[in-house]
C-alpha positions as YAML, in Angstrom:
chain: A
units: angstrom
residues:
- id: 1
  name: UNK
  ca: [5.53, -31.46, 4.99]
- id: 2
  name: UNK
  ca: [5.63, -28.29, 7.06]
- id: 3
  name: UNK
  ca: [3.77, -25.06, 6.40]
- id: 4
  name: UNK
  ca: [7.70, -23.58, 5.75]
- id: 5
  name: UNK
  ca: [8.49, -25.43, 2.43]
- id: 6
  name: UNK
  ca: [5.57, -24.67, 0.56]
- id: 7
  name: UNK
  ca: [6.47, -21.56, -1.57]
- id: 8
  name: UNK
  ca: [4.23, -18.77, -3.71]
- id: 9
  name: UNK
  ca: [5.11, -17.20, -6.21]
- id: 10
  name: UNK
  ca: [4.40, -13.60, -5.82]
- id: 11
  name: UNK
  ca: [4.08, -13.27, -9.56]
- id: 12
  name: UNK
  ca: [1.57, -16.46, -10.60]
- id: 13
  name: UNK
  ca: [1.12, -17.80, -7.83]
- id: 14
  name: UNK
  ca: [1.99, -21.42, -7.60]
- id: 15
  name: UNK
  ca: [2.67, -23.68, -5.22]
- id: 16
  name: UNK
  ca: [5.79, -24.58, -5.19]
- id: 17
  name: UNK
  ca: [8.67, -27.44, -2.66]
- id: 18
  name: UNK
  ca: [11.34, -25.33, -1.10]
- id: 19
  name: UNK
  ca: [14.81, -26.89, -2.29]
- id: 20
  name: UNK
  ca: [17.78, -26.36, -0.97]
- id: 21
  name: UNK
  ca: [20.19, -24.47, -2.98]
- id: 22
  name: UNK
  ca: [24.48, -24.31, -3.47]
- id: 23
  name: UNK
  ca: [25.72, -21.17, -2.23]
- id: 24
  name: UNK
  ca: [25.16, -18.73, -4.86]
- id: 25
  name: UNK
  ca: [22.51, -20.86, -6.31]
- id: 26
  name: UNK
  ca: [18.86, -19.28, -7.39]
- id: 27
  name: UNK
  ca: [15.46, -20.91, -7.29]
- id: 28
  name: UNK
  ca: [12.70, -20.14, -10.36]
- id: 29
  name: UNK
  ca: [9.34, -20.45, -10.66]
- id: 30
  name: UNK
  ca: [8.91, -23.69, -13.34]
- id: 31
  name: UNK
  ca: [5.46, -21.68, -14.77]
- id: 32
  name: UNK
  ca: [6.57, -18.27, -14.90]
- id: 33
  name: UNK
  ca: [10.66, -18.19, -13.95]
- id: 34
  name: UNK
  ca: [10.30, -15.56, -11.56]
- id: 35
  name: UNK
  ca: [13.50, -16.09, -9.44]
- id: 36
  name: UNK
  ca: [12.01, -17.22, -5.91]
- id: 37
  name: UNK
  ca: [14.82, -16.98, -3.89]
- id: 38
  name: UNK
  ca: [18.45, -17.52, -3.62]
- id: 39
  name: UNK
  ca: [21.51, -19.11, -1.68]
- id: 40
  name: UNK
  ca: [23.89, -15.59, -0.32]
- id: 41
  name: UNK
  ca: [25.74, -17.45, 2.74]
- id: 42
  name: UNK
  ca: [26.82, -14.27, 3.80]
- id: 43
  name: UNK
  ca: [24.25, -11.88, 2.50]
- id: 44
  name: UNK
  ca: [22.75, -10.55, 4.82]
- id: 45
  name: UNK
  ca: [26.33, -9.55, 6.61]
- id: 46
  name: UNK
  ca: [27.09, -7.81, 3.63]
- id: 47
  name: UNK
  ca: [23.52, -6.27, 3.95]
- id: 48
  name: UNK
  ca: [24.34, -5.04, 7.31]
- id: 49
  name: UNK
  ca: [27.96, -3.91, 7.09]
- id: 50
  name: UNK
  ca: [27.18, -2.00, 3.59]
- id: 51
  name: UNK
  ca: [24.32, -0.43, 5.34]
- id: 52
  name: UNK
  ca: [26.14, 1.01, 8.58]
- id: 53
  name: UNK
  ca: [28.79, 2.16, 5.52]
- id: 54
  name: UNK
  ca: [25.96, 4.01, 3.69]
- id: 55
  name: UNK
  ca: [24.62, 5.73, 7.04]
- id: 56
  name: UNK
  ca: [27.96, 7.33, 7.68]
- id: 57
  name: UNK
  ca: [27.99, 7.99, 4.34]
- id: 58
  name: UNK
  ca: [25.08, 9.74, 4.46]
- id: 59
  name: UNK
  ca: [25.58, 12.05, 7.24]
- id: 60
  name: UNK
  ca: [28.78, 13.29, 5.15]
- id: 61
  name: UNK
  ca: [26.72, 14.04, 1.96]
- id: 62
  name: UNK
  ca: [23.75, 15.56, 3.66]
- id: 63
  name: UNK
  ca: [25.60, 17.63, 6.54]
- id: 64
  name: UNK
  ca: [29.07, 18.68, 4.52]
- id: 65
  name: UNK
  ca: [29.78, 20.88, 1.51]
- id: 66
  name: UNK
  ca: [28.89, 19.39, -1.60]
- id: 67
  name: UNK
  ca: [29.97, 22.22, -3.95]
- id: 68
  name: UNK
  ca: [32.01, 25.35, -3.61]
- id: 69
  name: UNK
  ca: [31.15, 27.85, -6.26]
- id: 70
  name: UNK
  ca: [33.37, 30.82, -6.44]
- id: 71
  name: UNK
  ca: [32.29, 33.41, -9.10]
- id: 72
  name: UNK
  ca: [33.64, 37.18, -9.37]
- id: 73
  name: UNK
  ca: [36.24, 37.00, -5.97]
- id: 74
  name: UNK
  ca: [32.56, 35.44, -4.21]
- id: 75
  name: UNK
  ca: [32.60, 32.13, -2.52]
- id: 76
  name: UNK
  ca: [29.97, 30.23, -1.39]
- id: 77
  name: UNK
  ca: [29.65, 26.57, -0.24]
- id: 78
  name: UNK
  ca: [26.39, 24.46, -0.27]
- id: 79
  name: UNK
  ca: [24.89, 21.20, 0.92]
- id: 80
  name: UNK
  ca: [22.40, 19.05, -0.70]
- id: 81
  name: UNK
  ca: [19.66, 19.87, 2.37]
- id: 82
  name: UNK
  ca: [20.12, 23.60, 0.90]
- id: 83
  name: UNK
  ca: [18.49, 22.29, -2.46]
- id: 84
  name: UNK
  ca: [14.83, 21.87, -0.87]
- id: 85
  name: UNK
  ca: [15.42, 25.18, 0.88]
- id: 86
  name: UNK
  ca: [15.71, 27.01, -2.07]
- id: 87
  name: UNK
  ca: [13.30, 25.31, -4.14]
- id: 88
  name: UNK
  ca: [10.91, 26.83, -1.33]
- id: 89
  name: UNK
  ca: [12.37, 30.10, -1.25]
- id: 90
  name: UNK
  ca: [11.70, 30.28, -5.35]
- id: 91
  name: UNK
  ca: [7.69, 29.54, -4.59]
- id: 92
  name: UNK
  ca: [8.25, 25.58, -5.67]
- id: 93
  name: UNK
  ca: [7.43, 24.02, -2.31]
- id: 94
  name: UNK
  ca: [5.82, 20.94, -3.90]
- id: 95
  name: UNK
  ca: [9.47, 20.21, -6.06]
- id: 96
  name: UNK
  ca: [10.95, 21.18, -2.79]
- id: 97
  name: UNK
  ca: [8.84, 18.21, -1.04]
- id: 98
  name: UNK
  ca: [9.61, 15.51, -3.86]
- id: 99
  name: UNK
  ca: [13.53, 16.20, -3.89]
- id: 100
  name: UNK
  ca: [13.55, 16.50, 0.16]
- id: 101
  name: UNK
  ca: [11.48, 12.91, 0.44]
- id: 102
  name: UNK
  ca: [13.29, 11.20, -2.87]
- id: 103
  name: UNK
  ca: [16.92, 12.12, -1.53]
- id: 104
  name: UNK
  ca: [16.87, 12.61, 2.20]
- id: 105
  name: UNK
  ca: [13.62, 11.11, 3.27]
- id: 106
  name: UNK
  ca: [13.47, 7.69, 1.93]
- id: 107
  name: UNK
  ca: [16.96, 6.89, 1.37]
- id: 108
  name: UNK
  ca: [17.76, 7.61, 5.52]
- id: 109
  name: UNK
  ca: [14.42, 5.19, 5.93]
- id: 110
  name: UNK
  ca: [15.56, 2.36, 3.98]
- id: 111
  name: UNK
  ca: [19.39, 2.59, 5.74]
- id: 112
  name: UNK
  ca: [17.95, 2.92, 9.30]
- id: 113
  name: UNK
  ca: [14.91, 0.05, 8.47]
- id: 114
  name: UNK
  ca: [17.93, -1.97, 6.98]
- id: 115
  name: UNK
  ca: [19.87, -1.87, 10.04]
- id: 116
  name: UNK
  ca: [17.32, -1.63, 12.72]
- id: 117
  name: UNK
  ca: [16.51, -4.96, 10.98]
- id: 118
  name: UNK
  ca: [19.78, -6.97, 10.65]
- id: 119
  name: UNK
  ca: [21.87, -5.44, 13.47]
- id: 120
  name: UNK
  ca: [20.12, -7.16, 16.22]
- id: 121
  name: UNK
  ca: [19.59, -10.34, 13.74]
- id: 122
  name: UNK
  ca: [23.28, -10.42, 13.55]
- id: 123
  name: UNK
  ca: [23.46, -10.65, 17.56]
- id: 124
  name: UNK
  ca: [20.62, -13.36, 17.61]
- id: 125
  name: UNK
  ca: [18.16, -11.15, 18.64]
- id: 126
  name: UNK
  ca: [14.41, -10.33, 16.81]
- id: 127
  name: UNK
  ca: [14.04, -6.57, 16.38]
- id: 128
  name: UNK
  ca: [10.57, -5.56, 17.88]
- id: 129
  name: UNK
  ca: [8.34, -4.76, 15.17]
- id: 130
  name: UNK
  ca: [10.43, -6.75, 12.79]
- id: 131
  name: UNK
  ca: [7.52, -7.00, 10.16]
- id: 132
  name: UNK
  ca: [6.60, -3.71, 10.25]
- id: 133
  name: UNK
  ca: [10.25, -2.45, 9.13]
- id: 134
  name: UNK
  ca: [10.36, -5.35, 6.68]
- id: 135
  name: UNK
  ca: [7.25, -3.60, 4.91]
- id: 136
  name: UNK
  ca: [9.04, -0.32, 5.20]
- id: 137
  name: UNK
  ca: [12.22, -1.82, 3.63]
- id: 138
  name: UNK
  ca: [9.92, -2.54, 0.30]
- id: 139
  name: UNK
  ca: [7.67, 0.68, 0.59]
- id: 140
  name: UNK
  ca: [10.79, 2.63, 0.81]
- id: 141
  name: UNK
  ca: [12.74, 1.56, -2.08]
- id: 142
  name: UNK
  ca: [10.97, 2.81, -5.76]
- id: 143
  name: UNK
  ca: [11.06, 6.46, -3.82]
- id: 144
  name: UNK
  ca: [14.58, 6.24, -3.18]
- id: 145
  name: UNK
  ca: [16.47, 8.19, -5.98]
- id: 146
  name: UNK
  ca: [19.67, 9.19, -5.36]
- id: 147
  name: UNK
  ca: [20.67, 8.02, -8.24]
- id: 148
  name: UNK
  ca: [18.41, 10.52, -10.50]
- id: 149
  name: UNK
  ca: [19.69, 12.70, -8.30]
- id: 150
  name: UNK
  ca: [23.67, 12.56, -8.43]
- id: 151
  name: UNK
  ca: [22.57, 12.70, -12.37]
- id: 152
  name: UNK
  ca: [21.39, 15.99, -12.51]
- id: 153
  name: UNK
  ca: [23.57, 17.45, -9.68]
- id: 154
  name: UNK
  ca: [26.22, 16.69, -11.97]
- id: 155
  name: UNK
  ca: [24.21, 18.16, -15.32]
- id: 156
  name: UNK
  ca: [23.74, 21.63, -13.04]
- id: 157
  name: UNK
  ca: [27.63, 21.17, -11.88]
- id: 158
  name: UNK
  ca: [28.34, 20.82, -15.51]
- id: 159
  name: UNK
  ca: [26.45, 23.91, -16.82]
- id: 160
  name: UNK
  ca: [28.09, 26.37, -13.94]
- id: 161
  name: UNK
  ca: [31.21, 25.52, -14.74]
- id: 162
  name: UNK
  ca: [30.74, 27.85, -17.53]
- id: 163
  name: UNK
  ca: [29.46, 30.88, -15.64]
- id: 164
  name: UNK
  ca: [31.75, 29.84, -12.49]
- id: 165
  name: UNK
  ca: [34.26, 27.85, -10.64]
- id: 166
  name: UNK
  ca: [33.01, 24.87, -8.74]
- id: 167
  name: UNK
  ca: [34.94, 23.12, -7.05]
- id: 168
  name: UNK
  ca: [33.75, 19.48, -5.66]
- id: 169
  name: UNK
  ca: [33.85, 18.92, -1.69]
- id: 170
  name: UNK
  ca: [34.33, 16.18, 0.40]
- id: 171
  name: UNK
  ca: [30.11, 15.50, 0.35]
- id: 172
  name: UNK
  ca: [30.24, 15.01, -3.70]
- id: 173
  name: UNK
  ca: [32.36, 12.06, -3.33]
- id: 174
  name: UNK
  ca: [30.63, 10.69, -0.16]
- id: 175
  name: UNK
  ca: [27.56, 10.88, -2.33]
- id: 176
  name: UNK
  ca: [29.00, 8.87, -5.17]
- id: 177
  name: UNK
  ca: [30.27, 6.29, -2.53]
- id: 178
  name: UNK
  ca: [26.37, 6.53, -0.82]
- id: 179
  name: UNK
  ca: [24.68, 5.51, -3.85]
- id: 180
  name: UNK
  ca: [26.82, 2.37, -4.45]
- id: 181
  name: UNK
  ca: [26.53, 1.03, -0.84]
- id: 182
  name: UNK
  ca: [22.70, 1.84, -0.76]
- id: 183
  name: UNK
  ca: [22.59, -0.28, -4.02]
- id: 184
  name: UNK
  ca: [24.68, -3.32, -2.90]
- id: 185
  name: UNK
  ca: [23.08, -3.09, 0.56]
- id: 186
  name: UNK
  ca: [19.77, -3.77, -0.89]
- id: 187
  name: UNK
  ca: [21.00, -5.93, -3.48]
- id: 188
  name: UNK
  ca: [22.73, -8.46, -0.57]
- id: 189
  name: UNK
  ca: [19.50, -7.89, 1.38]
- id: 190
  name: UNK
  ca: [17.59, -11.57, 0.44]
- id: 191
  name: UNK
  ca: [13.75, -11.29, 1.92]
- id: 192
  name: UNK
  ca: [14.19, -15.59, 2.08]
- id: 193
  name: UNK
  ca: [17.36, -15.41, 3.96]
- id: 194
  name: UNK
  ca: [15.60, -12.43, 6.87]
- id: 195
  name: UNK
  ca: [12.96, -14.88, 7.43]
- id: 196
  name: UNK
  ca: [14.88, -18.10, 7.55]
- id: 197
  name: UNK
  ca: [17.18, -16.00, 9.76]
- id: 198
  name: UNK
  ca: [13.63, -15.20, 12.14]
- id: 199
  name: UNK
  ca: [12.49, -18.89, 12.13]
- id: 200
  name: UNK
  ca: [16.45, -19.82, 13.39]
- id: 201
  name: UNK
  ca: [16.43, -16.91, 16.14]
- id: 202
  name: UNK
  ca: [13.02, -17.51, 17.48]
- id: 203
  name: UNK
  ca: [13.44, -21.25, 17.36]
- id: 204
  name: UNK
  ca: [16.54, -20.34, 19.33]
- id: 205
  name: UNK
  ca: [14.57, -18.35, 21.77]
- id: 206
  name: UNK
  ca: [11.93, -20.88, 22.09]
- id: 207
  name: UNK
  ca: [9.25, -19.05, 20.64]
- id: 208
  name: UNK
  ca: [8.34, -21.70, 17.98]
...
């Protein structure tokens, strides 16, 4: 039996066969039944095309209006890179660095390690460094929160209304749209799959 079917389980770690699976089918530890792995034919794909989705996405909500708020014959548009910049400019530069590295930060990180990853994969080539990203992939992720985010921009969007008009822009919706492709991206993105995907390409290449 090769080194390749014998399975850990990251959370008791037991020994376990490698089985194959039906297509949609999930393995679980028999000690603990933490799910091991599962069968997503096309996964990764949808990892990939989800994730070039979210990075155009992304440039939308981060470098287009968000909000117009027009109050007293006064208009004024803003982004969601101006929230940082004003939490500086009130004397909160160490909010300003947690909302900067939660939304801009580490979500653009875990789209560009996503596709750095699975773009060249795709073409049946190893990305240099492969391991490195993968790490960053799983580093990344508990400090991405658009979500808690998009939850309070629309509390604060809420509460002006009363003082204000505020009218949505084209980056509110892209936002929406950013946090479901970031969540299916990573959702389709199977750590089994990337590395049975490696030991194809490099086997491919001749390297193993």
């Amino acid at each position: 039996m090769g080194f390749n079917e014998i399975l850990v389980c990251d959370q008791c770690d037991l020994l376990l066969d490698e089985i194959p699976l039906e297509p949609g089918g999930k393995a679980a530890c028999s000690r603990c039944g933490n799910i091991l792995y599962r069968n997503k034919p096309n996964g990764l794909r949808l990892s990939l095309m989800f994730s070039l989705t979210g990075a155009a996405l992304f440039l939308v909500s981060n470098f287009f209006p968000i909000v117009t708020i027009d109050s007293n014959g006064l208009s004024n548009s803003t982004t969601l890179l101006d929230a940082p910049y004003r939490l500086v400019h009130d004397g909160i530069p160490s909010i300003a660095a947690l909302v900067f590295a939660t939304t801009f930060l580490m979500p653009a990180l875990e789209i560009a390690a996503l596709i750095y990853l699975l773009f060249p994969l795709s073409l049946g080539r190893l990305p240099p460094g492969f391991s490195y990203a993968f790490r960053l992939v799983h580093f990344v992720k508990p400090w991405s929160m658009i979500e808690v985010f998009m939850l309070g921009l629309l509390v604060t969007i809420t509460k002006l209304n009363a003082f204000a008009s505020v009218v949505p822009d084209i980056a509110l919706g892209s936002f929406v749209l950013l946090m479901f492709t970031v969540t299916a991206a990573a959702a389709n993105f199977d750590p089994h799959s990337f590395w049975k995907q490696i030991e194809i390409v490099k086997a491919s290449q001749g390297k193993i």
